[in-house]
C-alpha positions as CSV (number, residue, x, y, z in Angstrom):
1,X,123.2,-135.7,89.6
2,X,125.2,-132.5,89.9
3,X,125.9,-129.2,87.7
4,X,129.5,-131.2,86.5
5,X,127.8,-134.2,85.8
6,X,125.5,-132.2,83.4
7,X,128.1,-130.2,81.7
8,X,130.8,-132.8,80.9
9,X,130.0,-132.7,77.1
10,X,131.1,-130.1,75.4
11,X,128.0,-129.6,73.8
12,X,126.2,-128.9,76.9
13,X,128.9,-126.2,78.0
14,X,128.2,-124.5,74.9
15,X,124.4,-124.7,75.0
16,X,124.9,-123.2,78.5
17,X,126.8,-120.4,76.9
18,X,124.6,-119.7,74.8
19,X,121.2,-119.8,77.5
20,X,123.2,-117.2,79.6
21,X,124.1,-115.0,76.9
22,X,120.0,-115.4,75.8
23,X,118.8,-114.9,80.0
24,X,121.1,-112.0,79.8
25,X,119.3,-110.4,76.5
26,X,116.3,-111.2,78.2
27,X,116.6,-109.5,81.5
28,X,118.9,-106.4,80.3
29,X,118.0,-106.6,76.7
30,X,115.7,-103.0,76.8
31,X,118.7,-101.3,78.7
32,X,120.4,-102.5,76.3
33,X,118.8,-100.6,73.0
34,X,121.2,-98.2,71.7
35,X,118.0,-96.1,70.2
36,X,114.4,-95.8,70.8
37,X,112.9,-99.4,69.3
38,X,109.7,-97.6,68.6
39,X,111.2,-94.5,66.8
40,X,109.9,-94.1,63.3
41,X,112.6,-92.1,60.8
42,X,111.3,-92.2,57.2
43,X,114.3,-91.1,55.7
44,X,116.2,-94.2,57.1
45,X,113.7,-97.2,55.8
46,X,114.8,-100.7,54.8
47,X,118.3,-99.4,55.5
48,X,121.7,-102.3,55.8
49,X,124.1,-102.5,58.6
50,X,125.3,-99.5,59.0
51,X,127.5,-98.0,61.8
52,X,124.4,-95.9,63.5
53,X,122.0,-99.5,62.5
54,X,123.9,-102.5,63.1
55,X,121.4,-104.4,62.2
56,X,119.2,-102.0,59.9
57,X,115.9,-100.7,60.0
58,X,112.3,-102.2,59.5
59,X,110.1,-100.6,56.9
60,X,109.1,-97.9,59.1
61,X,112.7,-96.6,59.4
62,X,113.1,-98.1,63.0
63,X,116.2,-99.7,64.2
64,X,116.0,-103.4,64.3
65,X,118.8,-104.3,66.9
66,X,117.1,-102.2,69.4
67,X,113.6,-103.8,68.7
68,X,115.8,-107.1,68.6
69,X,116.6,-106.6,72.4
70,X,113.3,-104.9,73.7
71,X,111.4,-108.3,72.0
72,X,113.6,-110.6,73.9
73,X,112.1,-110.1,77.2
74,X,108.4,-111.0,76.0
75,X,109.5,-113.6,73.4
76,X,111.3,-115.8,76.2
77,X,109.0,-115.1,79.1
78,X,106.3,-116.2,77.2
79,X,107.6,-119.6,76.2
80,X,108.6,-120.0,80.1
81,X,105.1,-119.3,80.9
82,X,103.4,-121.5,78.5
83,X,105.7,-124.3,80.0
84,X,104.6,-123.4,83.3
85,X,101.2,-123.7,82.6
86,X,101.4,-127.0,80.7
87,X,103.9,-128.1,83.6
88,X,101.0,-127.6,86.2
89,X,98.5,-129.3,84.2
90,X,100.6,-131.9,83.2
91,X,102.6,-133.2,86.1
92,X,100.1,-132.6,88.9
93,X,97.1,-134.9,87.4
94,X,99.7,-137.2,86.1
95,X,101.1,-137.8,89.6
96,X,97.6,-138.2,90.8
97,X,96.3,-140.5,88.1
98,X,98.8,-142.9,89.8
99,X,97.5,-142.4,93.5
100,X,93.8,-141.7,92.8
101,X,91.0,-144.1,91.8
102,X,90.5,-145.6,88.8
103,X,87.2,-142.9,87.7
104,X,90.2,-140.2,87.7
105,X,93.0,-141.8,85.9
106,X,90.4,-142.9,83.5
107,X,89.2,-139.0,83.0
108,X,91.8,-138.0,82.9
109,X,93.3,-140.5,80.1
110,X,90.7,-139.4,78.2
111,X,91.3,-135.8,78.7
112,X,94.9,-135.8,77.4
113,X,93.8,-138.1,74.3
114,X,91.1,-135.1,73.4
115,X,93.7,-132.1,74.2
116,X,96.3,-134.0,71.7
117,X,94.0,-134.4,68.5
118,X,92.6,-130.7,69.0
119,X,94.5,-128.6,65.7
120,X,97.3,-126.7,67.7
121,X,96.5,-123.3,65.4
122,X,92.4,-122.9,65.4
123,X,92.7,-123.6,69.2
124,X,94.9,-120.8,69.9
125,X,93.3,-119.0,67.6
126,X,89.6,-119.7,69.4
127,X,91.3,-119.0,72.5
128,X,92.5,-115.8,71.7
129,X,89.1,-114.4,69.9
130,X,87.1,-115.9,73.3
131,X,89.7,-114.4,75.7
132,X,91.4,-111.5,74.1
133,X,94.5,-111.4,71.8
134,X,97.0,-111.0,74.2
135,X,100.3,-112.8,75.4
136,X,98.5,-114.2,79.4
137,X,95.3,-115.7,76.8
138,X,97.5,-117.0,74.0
139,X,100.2,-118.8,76.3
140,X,97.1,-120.1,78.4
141,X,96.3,-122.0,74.7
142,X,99.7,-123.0,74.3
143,X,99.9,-124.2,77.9
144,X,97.1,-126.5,77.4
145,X,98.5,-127.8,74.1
146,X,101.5,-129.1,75.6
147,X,100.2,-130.3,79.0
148,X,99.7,-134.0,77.5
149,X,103.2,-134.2,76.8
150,X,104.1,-133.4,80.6
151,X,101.7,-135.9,81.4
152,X,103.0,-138.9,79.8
153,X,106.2,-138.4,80.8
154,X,105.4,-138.0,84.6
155,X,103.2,-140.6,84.5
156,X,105.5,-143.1,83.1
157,X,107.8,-142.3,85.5
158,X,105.4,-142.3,88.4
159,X,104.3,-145.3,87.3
160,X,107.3,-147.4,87.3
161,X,108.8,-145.6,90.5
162,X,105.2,-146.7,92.3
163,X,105.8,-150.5,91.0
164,X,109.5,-150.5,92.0
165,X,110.3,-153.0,95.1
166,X,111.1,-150.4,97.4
167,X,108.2,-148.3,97.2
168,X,106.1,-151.6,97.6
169,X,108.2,-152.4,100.7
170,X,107.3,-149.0,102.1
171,X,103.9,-149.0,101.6
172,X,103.9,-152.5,103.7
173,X,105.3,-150.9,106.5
174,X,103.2,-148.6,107.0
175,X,104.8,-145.5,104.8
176,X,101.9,-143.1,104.0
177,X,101.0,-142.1,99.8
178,X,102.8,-139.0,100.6
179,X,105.6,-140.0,102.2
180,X,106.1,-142.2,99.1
181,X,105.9,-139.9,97.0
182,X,108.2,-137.1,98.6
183,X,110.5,-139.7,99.4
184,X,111.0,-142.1,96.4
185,X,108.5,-141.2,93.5
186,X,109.0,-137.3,93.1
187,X,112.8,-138.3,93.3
188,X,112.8,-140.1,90.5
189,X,110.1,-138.6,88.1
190,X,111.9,-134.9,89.1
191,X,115.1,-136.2,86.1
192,X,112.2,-137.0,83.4
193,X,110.5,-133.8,83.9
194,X,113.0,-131.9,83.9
195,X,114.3,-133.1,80.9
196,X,110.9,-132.6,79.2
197,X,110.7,-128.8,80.5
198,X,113.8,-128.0,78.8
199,X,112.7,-129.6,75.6
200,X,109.3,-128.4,75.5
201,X,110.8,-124.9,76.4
202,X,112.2,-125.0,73.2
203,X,109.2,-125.8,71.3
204,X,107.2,-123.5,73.1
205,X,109.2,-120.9,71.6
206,X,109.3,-121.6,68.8
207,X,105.7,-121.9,68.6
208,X,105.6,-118.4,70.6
209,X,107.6,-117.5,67.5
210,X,104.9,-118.7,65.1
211,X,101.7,-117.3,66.8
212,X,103.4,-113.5,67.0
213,X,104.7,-114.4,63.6
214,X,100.8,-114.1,62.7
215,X,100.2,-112.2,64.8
216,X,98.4,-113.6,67.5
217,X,99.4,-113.0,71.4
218,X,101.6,-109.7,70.8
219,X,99.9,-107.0,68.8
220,X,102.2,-104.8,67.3
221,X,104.1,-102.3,67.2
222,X,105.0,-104.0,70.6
223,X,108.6,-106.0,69.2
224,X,109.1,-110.2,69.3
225,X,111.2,-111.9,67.7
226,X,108.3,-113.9,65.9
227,X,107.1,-110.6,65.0
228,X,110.4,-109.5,63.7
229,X,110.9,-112.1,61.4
230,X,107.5,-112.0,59.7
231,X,108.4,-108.1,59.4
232,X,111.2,-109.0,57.8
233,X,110.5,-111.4,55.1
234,X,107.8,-109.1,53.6
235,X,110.9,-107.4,52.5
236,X,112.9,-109.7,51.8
237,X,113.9,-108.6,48.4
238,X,115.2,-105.1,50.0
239,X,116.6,-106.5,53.0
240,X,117.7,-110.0,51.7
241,X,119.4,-110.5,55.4
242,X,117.1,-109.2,57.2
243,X,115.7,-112.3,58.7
244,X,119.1,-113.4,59.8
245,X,119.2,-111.9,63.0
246,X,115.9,-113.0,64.7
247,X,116.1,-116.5,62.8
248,X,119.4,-117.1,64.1
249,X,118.0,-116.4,67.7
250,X,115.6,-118.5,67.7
251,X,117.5,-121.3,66.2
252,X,120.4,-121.6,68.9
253,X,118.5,-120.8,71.5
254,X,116.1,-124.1,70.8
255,X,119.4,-125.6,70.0
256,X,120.9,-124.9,73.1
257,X,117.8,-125.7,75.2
258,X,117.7,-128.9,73.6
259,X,121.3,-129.9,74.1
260,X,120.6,-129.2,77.4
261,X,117.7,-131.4,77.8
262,X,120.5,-134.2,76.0
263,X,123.1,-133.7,78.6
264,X,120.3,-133.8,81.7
265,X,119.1,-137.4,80.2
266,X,122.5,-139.0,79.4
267,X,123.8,-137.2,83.1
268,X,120.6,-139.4,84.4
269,X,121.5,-142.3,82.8
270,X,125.1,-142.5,83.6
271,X,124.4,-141.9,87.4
272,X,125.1,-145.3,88.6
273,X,126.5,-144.8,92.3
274,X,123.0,-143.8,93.3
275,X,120.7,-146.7,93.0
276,X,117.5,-147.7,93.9
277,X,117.5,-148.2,97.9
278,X,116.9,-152.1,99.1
279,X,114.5,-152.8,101.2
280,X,116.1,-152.9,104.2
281,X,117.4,-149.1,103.6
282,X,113.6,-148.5,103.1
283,X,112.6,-150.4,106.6
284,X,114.9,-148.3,108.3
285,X,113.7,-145.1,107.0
286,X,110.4,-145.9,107.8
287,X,111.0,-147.1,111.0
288,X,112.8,-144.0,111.9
């Protein structure tokens, strides 16, 4: 599966579009800040669009686009790291469930069932008043949250790339558990987890969104797009599009992160020249 493969629909050529334009805000977004996003000018509050405020100012008379592009750095780098940490706990006791004995894939069944009925808001919450209210502590809740969903999708991948023929045949000539799983079982669960990285990316932020939105993980006046918004809509009746801006953000970004996710799955799916190697291809590569 290659780059062209991926971006054949036009959908996914616009949701890559539209993740450039979103790494570019969040690696030059602060250069980017026509004005200072933490300058306070109480003759300019709640202002419109204006040609020195594109995008207006917050109630405390500071500019929003500016604080728009300083927040975009923290506001994606924390969904990526909440990913990363549910990646970790996900995929790597997932992949071992499958090789280990039965006392670990039975713990750690159990483990995932428990981290999926715990109340996605009072954990963070707890995690944040035990740790600290800060982004490392809050994405470290987050993290956990969406481990189990890493973990079902590697496993069931593991799991049917373990019971395929040709990793049988390997193992009965002599082909070590890791050789197995570098050589057939990581190829084939890499597809379905990267497809759930890009899709749980998404969610991630938007749940980043919804924790600075209260106010949890970023304390202010430090901007995120979360933040913005909730900013916003306590003025809503001053500044009726005020919430625009950030919404919109977050919307196509998910959007586009998800279309992504889309075109990786169907791009797996449609890859039919590379199958599943026989085992006589397998005898060979063990043998050599």
């Amino acid at each position: 599966m290659n780059l062209r493969d991926v971006l054949h629909p036009t959908s996914a050529k616009v949701a890559a579009g539209i993740l450039v334009i979103v790494i570019a805000l969040t690696a030059f977004g602060p250069l980017l800040a026509p004005q200072d996003p933490f300058a306070k000018d109480t003759t300019a509050m709640l202002q419109g669009p204006s040609a020195v405020h594109w995008l207006g100012t917050d109630d405390l008379g500071r500019d929003v686009l500016s604080r728009l592009l300083v927040g975009s750095p923290i506001s994606v780098l924390s969904a990526l790291m909440a990913v990363a940490v549910g990646l970790i706990l996900g995929v790597i006791p997932a992949l071992l469930s499958v090789y280990l004995n039965r006392a670990f894939e039975w713990f750690s069944l159990r483990l995932m069932d428990a981290l999926m009925t715990l109340p996605f808001l009072v954990f963070a919450i707890a995690m944040t008043a035990l740790l600290g209210n800060g982004v490392p502590q809050a994405m470290v809740a987050v993290g956990i949250l969406i481990s189990p969903a890493f973990y079902r999708v590697t496993r069931a991948a593991a799991l049917s790339a373990a019971s395929s023929q040709y990793a049988e045949a390997a193992v009965l000539l002599g082909a070590s558990t890791s050789w197995v799983l570098r050589r057939h079982v990581w190829r084939h669960v890499l597809p379905a987890v990267a497809v759930a990285a890009a899709g749980l990316t998404g969610a991630a932020l938007v749940i980043v969104a919804s924790l600075t939105f209260l106010g949890i993980g970023v304390v202010p006046p430090d901007p995120t797009w979360g933040g913005l918004l909730a900013t916003d809509l306590k003025y809503l009746y001053q500044r009726p599009l005020g919430p625009v801006a950030p919404a919109v953000l977050i919307v196509i970004t998910v959007w586009a992160l998800n279309a992504l996710a889309d075109a990786v799955r169907d791009a797996q799916t449609r890859r039919t020249a590379k199958r599943a190697p026989s085992t006589d291809t397998v005898a060979q590569e063990v043998s050599a």
